[in-house]
C-alpha positions in Angstrom: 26.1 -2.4 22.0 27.5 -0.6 19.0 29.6 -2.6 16.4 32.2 -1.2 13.9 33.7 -3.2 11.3 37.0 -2.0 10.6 38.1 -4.9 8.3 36.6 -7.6 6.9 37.7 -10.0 9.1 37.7 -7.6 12.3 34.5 -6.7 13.9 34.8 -4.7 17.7 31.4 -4.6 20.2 31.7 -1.4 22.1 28.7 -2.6 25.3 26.9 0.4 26.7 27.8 -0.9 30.1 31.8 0.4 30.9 32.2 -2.1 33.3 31.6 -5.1 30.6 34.4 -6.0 28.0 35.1 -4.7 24.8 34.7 -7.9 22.5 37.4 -7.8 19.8 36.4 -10.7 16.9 38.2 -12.2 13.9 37.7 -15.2 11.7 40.1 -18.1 12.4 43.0 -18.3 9.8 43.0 -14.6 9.6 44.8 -11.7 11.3 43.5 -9.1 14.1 44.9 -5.6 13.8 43.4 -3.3 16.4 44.5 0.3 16.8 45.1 1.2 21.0 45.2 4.8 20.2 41.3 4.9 18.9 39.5 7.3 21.2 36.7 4.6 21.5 39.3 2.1 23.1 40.2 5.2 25.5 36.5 6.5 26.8 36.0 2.3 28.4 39.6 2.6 30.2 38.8 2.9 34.1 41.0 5.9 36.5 43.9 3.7 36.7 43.4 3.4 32.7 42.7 -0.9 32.6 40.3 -1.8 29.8 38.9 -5.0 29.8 38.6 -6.4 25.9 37.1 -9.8 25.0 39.0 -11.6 22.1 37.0 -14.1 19.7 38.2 -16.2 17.3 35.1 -17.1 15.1 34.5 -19.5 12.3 33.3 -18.1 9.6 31.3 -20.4 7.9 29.0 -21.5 11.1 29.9 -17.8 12.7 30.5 -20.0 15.6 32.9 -18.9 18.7 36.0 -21.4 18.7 37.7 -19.3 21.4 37.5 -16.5 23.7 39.9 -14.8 26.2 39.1 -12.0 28.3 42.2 -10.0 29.0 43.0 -6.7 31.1 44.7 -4.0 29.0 46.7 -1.5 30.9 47.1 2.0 29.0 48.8 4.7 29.5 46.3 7.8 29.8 
């Protein structure tokens, strides 16, 4: 797994396995932005260009998981 924080209240899991999800988490009350173009997103995108990301919505205090949704991403590559 290799994590990148690219705002305080966004932290993305890139797993070393491509066919396991891309886990997206922010802290509830807050907002998610998460660039689609970032090469990183791209290399986990399969031939027909479907990335599977995991969204989390954490709470911050007891970094517990409140919520999580697996979603399909269809890109354009």
């Amino acid at each position: 797994m290799n994590d990148q924080q690219f705002h305080k209240n966004v932290k993305i899991t890139y797993p070393n396995d491509r066919n396991e999800p891309i886990v997206v988490e922010c802290y509830v009350n807050e907002y998610m932005q998460v660039n689609v173009n970032d090469p990183n997103l791209l290399h986990y995108a399969d031939e027909s260009g479907q990335i599977q990301i995991e969204f989390r919505v954490v709470n911050r205090e007891t970094d517990s998981v409140i919520r999580s949704e697996v979603k399909n991403i269809t890109m354009e590559i």
